[in-house]
N, C-alpha and C positions, 0 to 999 in steps of 0.2 A: 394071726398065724405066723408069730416070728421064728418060730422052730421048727417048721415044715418045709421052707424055702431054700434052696441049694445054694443060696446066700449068701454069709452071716453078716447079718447088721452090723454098722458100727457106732459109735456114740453119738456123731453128729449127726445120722440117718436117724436115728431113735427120736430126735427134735433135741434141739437146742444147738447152740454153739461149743463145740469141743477145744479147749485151749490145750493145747500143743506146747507147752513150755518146758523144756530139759532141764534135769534137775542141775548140770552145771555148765558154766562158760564152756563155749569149743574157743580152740588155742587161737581160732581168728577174730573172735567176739573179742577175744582178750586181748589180741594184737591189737583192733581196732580200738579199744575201748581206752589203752594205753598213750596209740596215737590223739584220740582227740585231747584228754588231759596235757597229755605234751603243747600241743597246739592249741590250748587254752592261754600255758604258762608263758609260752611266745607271744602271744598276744597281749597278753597283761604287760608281758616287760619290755616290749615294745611302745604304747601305750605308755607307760613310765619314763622309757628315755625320754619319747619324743615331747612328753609335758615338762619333764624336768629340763631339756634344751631351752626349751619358752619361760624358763621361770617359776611354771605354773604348777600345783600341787592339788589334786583332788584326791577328797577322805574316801572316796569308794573304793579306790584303785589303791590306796596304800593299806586299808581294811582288810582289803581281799589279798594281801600280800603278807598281812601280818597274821593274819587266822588261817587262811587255808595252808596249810602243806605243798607243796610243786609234790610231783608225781613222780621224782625221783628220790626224793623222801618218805614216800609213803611206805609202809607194808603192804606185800600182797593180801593180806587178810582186811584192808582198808578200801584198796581199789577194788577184791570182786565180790566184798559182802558189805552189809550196811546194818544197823541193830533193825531191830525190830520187836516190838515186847512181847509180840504173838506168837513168836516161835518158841522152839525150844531150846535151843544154844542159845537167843537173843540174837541169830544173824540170820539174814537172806540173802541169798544172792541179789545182787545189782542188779541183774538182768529181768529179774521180778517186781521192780520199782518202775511204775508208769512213768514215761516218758524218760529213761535212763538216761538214753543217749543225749537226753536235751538238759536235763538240772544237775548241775554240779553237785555232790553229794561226796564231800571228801573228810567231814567231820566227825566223827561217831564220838558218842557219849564216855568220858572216862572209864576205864575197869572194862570197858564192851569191846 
């Protein structure tokens, strides 16, 4: 009797898990999502003086210097989407990829 009750259901009441995800960044997802990239790039180039003072050179740290973009380089259409073949433009939002906040994701595929 779901249509009798002074009620009305809602999705996650019907059973299952309802995801909640908006279709775009809010301007603080965005702030934030700007800050950790920034505070990525600090850390890398920190990390870089500090091995090149000692002499020392590691491929991970000059890899990731030479392929990723800094985050003041980037376009905005680079920081808040990412390709994806299943859409229809070829982009998602950033905030749609598991664990965002945690994988670097600054690459997209040429022409995307």
């Amino acid at each position: 009797m779901l249509g009798l009750s002074a009620f009305k259901p809602t999705g996650a009441l019907l059973g299952g898990l309802l995801w909640k995800i908006p279709y775009r960044l809010s301007r603080h997802q965005k702030y934030r999502h700007r800050q950790r990239l920034r505070h990525v790039d600090a850390i890398v180039d920190t990390l870089s003086r500090a091995l090149s003072k000692q002499g020392l050179l590691v491929k991970d740290i000059e890899r990731w210097k030479s392929e990723m973009p800094r985050e003041d380089e980037m376009q905005p259409r680079d920081k808040y989407t990412v390709f994806a073949r299943n859409e229809r433009k070829y982009r998602k939002g950033i905030h749609k990829v598991p664990k965002w906040t945690r994988v670097s994701q600054r690459v997209n595929p040429p022409g995307y």
